[in-house]
C-alpha angles and dihedrals in degrees: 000000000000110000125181128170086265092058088039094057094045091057095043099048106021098237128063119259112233123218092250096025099129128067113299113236113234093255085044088060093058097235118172117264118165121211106190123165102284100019109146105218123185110220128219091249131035125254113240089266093052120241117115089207109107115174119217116235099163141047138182133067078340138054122215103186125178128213113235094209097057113005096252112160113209127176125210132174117254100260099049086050094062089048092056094035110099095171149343110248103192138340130214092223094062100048093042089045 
């Protein structure tokens, strides 16, 4: 008999598991952040020196972000930014214009 994992799950829980079939993350959802130069983001977790704001001071396919406690400068993919991001503080689009 042919098994494979959707046949597994089926028999074990009594109902198939769909792909998406768990709760969607924020970034996962596809809402609308925007991360523009200058834009000031809090993260889920807290740098070393303790402060969660993080200023964005690079865009693209990579992200240079600066801690606002003590100066640090990271890069992360894009991907890897959105995960971290909880929200955007402020943008300098918004308060310019």
């Amino acid at each position: 008999m042919n098994y494979n994992m959707f046949t597994i799950q089926k028999q074990i829980s009594g109902r198939p598991e769909k792909p998406f079939d768990r709760a969607l993350r924020p970034y996962e959802t596809g809402a609308k952040m925007d991360f523009t130069l200058g834009s000031i983001v809090e993260t889920k977790k807290q740098h070393p020196c303790g402060s969660r704001r993080w200023r964005v001071i690079r865009t693209g396919a990579d992200f240079k972000i600066r801690c606002e406690g003590c100066g640090r400068i990271v890069m992360l993919s894009y991907e890897d930014f959105r995960k971290r991001v909880k929200k955007v503080i402020s943008s300098d689009e918004k308060e310019n214009g």
